[in-house]
FIKEZA-386521 format. One record per residue (C-alpha): x negated, y negated, z; residue in three letters. Coordinates in Angstrom, 1 decimal. Example, Ala and Ser with C-alpha at 12.3 -4.5 7.8 and 13.67 -1.06 7.14 Angstrom:
<atoms>
+--------+--------+--------+------+
|     c1 |     c2 |     c3 | type |
+--------+--------+--------+------+
|  -12.3 |    4.5 |    7.8 |  ALA |
|  -13.7 |    1.1 |    7.1 |  SER |
+--------+--------+--------+------+
</atoms>
This chain:
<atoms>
+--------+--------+--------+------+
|     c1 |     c2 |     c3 | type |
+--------+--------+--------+------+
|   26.8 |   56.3 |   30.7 |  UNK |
|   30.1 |   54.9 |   29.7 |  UNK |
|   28.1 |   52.2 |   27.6 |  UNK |
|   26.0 |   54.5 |   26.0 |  UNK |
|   29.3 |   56.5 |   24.6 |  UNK |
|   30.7 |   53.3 |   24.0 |  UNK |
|   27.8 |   52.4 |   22.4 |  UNK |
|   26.9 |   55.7 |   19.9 |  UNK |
|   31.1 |   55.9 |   18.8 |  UNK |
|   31.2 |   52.3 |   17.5 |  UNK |
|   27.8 |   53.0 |   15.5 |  UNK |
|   29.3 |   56.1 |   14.4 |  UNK |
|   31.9 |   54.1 |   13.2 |  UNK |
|   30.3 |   51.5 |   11.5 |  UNK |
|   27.6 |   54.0 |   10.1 |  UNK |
|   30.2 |   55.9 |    8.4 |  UNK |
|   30.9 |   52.3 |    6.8 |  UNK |
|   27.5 |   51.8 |    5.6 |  UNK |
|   27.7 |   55.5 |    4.4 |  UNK |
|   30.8 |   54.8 |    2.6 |  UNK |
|   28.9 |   52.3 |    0.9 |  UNK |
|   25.8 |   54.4 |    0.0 |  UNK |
|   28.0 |   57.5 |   -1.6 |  UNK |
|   30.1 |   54.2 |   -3.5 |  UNK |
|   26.8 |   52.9 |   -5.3 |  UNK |
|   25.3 |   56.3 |   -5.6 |  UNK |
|   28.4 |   57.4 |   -8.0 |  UNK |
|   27.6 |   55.0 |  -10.1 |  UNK |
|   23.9 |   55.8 |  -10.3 |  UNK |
|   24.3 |   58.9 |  -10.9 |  UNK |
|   27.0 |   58.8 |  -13.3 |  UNK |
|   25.7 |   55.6 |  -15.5 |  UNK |
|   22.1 |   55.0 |  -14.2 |  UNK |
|   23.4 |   51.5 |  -13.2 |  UNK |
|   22.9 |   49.8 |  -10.5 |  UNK |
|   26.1 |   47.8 |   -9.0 |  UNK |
|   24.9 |   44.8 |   -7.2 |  UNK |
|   28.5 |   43.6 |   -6.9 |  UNK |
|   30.1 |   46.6 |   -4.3 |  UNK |
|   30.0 |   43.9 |   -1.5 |  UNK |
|   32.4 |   41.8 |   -3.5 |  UNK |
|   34.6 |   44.4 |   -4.1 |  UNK |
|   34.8 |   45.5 |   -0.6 |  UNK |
|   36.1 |   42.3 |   -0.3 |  UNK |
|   38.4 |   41.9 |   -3.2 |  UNK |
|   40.0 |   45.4 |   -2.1 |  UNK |
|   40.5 |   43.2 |    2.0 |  UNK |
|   41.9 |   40.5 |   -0.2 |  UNK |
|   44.4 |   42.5 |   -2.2 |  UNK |
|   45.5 |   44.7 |    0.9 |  UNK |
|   45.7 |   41.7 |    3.4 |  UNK |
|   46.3 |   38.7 |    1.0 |  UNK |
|   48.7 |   39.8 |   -1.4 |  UNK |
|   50.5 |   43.2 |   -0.2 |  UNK |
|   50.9 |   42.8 |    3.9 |  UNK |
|   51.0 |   38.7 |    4.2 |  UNK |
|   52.6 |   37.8 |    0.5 |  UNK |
|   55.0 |   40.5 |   -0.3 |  UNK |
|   55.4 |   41.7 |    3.8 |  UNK |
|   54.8 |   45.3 |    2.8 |  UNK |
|   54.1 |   48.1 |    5.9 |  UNK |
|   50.6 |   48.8 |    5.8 |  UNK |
|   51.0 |   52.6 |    4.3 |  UNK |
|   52.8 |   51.2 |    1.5 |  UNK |
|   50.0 |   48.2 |    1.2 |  UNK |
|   47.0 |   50.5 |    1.5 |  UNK |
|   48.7 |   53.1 |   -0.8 |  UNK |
|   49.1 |   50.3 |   -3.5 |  UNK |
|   45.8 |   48.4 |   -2.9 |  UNK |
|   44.1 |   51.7 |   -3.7 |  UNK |
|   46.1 |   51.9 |   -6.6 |  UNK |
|   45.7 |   48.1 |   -8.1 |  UNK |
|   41.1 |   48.9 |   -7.3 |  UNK |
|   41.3 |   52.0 |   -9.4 |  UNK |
|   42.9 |   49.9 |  -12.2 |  UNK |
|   40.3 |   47.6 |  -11.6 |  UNK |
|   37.4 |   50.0 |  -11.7 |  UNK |
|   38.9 |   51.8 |  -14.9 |  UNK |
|   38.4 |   47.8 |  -16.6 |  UNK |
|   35.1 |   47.4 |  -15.0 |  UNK |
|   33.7 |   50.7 |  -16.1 |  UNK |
|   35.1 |   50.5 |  -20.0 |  UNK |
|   33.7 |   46.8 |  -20.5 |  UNK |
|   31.1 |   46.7 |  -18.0 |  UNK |
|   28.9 |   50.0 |  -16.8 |  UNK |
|   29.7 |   52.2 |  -20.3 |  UNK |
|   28.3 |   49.3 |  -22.7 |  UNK |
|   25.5 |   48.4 |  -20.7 |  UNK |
|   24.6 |   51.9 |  -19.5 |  UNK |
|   21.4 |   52.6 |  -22.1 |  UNK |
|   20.3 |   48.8 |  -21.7 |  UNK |
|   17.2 |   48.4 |  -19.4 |  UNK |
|   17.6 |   48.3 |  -15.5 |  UNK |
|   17.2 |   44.3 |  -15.5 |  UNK |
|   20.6 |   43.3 |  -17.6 |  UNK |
|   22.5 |   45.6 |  -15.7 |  UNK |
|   21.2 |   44.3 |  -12.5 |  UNK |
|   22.1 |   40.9 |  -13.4 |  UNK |
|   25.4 |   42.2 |  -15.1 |  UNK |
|   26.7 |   43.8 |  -12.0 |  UNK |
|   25.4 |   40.4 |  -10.1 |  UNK |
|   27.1 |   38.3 |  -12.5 |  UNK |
|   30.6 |   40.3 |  -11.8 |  UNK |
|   30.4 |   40.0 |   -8.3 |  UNK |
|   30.2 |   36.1 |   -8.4 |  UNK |
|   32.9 |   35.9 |  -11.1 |  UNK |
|   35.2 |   38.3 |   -8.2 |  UNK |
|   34.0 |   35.2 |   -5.7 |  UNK |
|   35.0 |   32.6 |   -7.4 |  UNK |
|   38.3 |   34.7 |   -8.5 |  UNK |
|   38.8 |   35.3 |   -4.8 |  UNK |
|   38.8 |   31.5 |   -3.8 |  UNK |
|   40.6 |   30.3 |   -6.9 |  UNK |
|   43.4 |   32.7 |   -6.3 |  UNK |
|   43.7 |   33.4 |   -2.7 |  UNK |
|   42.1 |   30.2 |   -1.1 |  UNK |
|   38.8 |   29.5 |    0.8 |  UNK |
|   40.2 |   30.0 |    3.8 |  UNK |
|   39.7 |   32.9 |    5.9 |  UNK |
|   42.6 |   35.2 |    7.6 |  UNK |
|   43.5 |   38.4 |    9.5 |  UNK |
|   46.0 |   41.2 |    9.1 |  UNK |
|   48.1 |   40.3 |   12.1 |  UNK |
|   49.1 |   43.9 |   13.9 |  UNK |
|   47.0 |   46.0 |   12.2 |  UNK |
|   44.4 |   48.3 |   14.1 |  UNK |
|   44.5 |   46.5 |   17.0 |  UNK |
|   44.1 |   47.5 |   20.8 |  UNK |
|   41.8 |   50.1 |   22.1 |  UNK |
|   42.8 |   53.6 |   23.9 |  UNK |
|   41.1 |   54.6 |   27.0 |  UNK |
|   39.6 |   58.1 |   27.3 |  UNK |
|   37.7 |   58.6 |   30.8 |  UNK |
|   35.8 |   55.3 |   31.4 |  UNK |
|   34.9 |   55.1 |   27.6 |  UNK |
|   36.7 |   52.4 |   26.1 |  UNK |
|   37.3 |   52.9 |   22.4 |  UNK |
|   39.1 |   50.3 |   19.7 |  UNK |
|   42.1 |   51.6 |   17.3 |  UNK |
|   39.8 |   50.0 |   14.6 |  UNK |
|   36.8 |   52.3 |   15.2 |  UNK |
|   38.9 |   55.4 |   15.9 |  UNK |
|   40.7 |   54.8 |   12.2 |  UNK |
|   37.3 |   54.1 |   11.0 |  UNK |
|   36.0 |   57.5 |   11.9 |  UNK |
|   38.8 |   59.4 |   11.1 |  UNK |
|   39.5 |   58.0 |    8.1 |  UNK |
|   35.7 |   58.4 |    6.5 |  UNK |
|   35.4 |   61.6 |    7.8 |  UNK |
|   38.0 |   63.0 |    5.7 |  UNK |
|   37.4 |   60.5 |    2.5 |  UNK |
|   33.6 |   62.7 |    2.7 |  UNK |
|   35.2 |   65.9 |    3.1 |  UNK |
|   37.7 |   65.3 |    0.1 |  UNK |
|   34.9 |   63.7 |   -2.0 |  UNK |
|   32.8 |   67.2 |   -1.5 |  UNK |
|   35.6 |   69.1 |   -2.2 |  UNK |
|   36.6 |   67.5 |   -5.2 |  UNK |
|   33.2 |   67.6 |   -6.6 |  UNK |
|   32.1 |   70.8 |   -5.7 |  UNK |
|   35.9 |   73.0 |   -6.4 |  UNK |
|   37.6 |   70.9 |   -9.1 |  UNK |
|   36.3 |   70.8 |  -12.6 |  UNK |
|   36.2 |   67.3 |  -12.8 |  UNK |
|   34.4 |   67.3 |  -10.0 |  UNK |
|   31.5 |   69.6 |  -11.8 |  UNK |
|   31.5 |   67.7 |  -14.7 |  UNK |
|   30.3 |   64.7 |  -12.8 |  UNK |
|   28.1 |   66.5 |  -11.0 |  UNK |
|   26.9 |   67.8 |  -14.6 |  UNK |
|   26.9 |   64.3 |  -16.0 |  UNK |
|   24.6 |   63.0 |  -12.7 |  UNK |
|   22.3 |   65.4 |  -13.7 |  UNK |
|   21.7 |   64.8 |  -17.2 |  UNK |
|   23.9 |   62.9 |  -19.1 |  UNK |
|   22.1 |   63.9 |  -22.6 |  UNK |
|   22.7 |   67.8 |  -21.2 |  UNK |
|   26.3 |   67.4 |  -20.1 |  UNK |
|   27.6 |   65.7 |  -23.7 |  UNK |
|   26.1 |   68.7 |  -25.5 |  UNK |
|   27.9 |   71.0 |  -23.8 |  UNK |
|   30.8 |   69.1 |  -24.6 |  UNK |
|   31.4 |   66.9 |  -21.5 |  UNK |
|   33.2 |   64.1 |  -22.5 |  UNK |
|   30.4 |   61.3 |  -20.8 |  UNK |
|   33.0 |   58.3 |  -20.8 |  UNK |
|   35.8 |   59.6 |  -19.2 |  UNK |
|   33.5 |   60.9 |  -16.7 |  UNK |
|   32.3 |   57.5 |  -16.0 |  UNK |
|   35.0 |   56.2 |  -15.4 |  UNK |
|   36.2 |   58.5 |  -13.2 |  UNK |
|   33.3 |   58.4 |  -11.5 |  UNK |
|   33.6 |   54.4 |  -11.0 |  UNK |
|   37.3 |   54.3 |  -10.4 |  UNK |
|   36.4 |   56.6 |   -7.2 |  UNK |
|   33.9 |   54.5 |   -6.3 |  UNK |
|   36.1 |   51.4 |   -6.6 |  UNK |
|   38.8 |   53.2 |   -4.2 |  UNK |
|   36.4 |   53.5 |   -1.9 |  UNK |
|   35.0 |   50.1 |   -1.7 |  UNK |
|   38.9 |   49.2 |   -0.9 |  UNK |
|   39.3 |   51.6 |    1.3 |  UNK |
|   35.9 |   49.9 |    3.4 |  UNK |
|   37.7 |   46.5 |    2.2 |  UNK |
|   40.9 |   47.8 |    4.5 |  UNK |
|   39.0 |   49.4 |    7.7 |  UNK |
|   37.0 |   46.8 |    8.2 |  UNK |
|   39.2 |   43.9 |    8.0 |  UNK |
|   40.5 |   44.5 |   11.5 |  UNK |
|   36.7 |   43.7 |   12.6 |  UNK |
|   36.3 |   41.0 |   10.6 |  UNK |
|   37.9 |   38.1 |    9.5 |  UNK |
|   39.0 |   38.5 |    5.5 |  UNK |
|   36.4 |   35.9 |    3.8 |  UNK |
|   34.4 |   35.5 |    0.6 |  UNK |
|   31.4 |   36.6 |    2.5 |  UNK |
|   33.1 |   39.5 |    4.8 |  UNK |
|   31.1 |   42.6 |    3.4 |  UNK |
|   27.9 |   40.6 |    2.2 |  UNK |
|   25.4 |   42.4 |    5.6 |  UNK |
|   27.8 |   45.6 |    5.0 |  UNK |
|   26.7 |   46.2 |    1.5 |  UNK |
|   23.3 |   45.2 |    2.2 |  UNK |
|   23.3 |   47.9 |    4.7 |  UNK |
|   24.8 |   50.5 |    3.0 |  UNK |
|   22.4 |   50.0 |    0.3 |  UNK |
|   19.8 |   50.5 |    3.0 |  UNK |
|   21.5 |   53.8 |    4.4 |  UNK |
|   21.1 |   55.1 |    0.8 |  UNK |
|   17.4 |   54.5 |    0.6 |  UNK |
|   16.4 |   55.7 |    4.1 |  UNK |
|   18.9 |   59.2 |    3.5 |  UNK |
|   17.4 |   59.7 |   -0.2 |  UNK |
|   18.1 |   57.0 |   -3.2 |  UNK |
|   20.8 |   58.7 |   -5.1 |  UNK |
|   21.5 |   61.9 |   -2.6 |  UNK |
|   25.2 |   62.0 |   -1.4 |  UNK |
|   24.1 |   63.6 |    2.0 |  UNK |
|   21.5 |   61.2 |    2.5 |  UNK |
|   23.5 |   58.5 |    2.1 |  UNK |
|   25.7 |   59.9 |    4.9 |  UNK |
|   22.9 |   60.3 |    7.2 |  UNK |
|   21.1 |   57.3 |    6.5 |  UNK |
|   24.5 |   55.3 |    7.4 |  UNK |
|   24.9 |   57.1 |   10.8 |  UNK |
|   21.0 |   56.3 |   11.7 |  UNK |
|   21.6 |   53.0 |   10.8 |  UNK |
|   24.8 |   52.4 |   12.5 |  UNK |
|   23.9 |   54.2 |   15.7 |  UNK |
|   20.4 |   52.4 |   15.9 |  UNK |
|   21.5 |   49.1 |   15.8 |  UNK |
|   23.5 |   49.3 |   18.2 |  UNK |
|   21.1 |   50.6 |   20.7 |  UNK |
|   19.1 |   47.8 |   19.4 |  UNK |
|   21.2 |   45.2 |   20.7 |  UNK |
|   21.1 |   46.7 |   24.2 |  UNK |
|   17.1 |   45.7 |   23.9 |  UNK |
|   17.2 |   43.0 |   21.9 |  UNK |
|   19.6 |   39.9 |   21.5 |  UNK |
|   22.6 |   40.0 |   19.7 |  UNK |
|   21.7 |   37.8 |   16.8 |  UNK |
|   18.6 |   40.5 |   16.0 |  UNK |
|   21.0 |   43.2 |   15.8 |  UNK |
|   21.4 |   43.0 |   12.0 |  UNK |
|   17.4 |   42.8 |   11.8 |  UNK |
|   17.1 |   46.9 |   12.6 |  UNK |
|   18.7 |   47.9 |    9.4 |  UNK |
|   15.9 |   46.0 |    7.3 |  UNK |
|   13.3 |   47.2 |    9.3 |  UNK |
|   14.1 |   50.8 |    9.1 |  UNK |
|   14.1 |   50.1 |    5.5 |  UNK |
|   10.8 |   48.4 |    5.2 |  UNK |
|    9.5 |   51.7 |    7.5 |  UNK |
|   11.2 |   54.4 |    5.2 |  UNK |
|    9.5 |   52.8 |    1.9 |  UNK |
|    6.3 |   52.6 |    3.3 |  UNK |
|    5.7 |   55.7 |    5.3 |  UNK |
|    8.5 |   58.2 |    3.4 |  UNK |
|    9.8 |   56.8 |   -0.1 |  UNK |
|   12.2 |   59.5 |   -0.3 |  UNK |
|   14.1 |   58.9 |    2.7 |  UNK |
|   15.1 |   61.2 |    6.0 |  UNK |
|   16.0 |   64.3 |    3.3 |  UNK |
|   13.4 |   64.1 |    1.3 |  UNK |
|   15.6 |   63.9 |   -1.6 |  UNK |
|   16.0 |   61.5 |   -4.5 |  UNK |
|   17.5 |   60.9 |   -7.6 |  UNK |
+--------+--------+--------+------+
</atoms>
């Protein structure tokens, strides 16, 4: 029994991740109808700049690192979304596909020219487990929880009692609509992707106690969380939610069946399932 409650918290915990993931990419959908193919990279870039440059370079405290790592992504995003996502936003799918492609190599190849190719871990931070009962429960995946938990809770407030919030919900809904009722599009967008950049750091920070920090940390997590977005419902907040819980709570119970090295295999198969049997995902939703 103690394995199985092992089992469902640290899949909680890493389907919150791949949820995390799924509302990140589904901003930008909604807000610019693109596509970004380069959220795994910055997942990573947000690890790098948290680990690499604020806790080992300049020996900051981790609050003050995370704090300012958030800070130095939204920066970021605001850049990305003026000369990337706005410009290319009423272009056809394929260039901003391979635009959004494009940036996520030139962040790899930033990466390794600025921080080195060789991989490192935040020494001290999220480690050890707490005991309750006979389950057996990391720091890491306790955080994890926690953490996501109330980054969904503030993201439905904001968007559903703040008037920024509405206006990108307006803007998701029709962006034609929204600028004739005098919704300034653009500064939605990149509100919208500055948000979604935070949160790719802040996935960048919880999971680098899991993982080594590396150029190719986050490439199976943002594969995944793309996949919890299509099994919730492709460009439904809630969905994505779900479909990251079902993903993160299956796998691991398929690892108790199957080896280890399958484990990643459940996510792509749940995917394959969902767009053959039920396109629009667990909620039925799309959009």
């Amino acid at each position: 029994m103690s394995i199985i409650m092992q089992l469902i918290i640290s899949g909680i915990a890493m389907g919150f991740i791949y949820a995390l993931v799924g509302i990140e990419y589904t901003l930008i959908w909604n807000a610019s109808g693109v596509l970004n193919f380069s959220h795994d990279k910055l997942i990573t870039l947000g690890a790098y700049i948290f680990g690499g440059t604020y806790i080992l370079a300049l020996k900051m405290g981790f609050v003050q690192g995370i704090l300012l790592s958030l800070l130095t992504v939204a920066i970021v995003g605001v850049i990305i979304a003026r000369t990337i996502f706005i410009p290319l936003r009423n272009l056809t799918m394929i260039y901003t596909i391979m635009a959004t492609v494009m940036l996520g190599k030139i962040i790899v190849e930033g990466i390794r020219l600025f921080w080195g190719p060789v991989p490192f871990s935040v020494p001290g931070f999220l480690v050890g487990t707490v005991k309750i009962g006979k389950v057996v429960i990391s720091r890491a995946n306790i955080a994890i929880i926690i953490t996501a938990f109330i980054c969904v809770c503030a993201l439905q407030l904001f968007l559903y009692k703040t008037k920024p919030g509405k206006a990108m919900r307006c803007v998701a809904q029709n962006r034609n609509a929204a600028q004739l009722m005098g919704i300034d599009v653009k500064t939605v967008m990149v509100t919208t992707v500055a948000i979604s950049m935070i949160i790719c750091c802040l996935i960048g920070v919880l999971v680098s106690p899991l993982l080594n920090i590396s150029t190719t940390m986050s490439n199976m997590i943002g594969l995944k969380g793309f996949a919890a977005g299509v099994i919730g419902g492709f460009g439904y907040l809630p969905g994505a939610i779900i479909g990251g819980l079902v993903i993160g709570i299956v796998e691991n119970f398929a690892s108790m069946i199957f080896p280890s090295v399958y484990k990643d295999i459940a996510a792509f198969v749940l995917l394959v399932a969902f767009l053959l049997i039920r396109p629009k995902g667990i909620t039925g939703k799309t959009r």
